[in-house]
N, C-alpha and C positions, 0 to 999 in steps of 0.2 A: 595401478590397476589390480584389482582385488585376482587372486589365481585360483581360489577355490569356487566351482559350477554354484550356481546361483538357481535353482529348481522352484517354478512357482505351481502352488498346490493350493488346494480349496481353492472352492465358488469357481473353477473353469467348469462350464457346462458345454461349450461347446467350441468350432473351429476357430471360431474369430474373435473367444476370448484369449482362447491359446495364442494366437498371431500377435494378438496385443500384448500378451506375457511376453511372448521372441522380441517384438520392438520396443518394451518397455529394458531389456535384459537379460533374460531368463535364459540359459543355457537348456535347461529340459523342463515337459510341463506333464504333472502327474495328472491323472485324472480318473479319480474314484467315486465318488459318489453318483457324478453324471453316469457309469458305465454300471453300476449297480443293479438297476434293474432288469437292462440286457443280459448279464451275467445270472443272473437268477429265472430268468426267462429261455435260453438259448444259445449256444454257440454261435447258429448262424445271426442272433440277434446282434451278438456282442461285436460281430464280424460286419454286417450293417451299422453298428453305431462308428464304428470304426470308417467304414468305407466313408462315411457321410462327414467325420472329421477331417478326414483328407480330401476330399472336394472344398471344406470347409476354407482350411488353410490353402486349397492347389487359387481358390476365386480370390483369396486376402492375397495372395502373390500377385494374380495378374493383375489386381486394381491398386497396386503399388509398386508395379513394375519391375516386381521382385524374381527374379530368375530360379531360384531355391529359396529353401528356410533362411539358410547362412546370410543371405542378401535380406532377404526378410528382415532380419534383426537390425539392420541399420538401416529400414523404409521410414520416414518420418512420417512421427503422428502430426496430423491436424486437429484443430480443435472443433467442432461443428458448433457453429452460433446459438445457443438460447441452450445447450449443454452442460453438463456440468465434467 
């Protein structure tokens, strides 16, 4: 088992790519480009883009019956039919 954090960065736009990063591995998930324009717009924007990621990730917990993140990371993916 590998001991150095494992950070997934680019193309996460939002909460429930993040949640897929946590269940695919990911120990922490950057997120810059998606927060960009918040940040050049507004504090209180960046603070909304924010709040709406954690709603994001709080709905990928309950429909994986994930009690936190930590539990999160070991939710099993399913695959949805005609998906890639």
């Amino acid at each position: 088992m590998p001991t150095m954090p494992l950070i997934a960065s680019g193309g996460i736009t939002n909460g429930i790519d993040a949640a897929k990063a946590l269940c695919l591995g990911a120990d922490l998930v950057g997120q810059a480009a998606a927060a960009l324009h918040s940040a050049t717009t507004s504090l209180d924007a960046v603070i909304d883009h924010f709040q709406i990621i954690i709603e994001q990730l709080r709905v990928a917990c309950f429909c994986t019956g994930s009690a936190d993140l930590i539990a999160l990371r070991h939710a099993v993916l399913l695959r949805v039919a005609g998906q890639a």
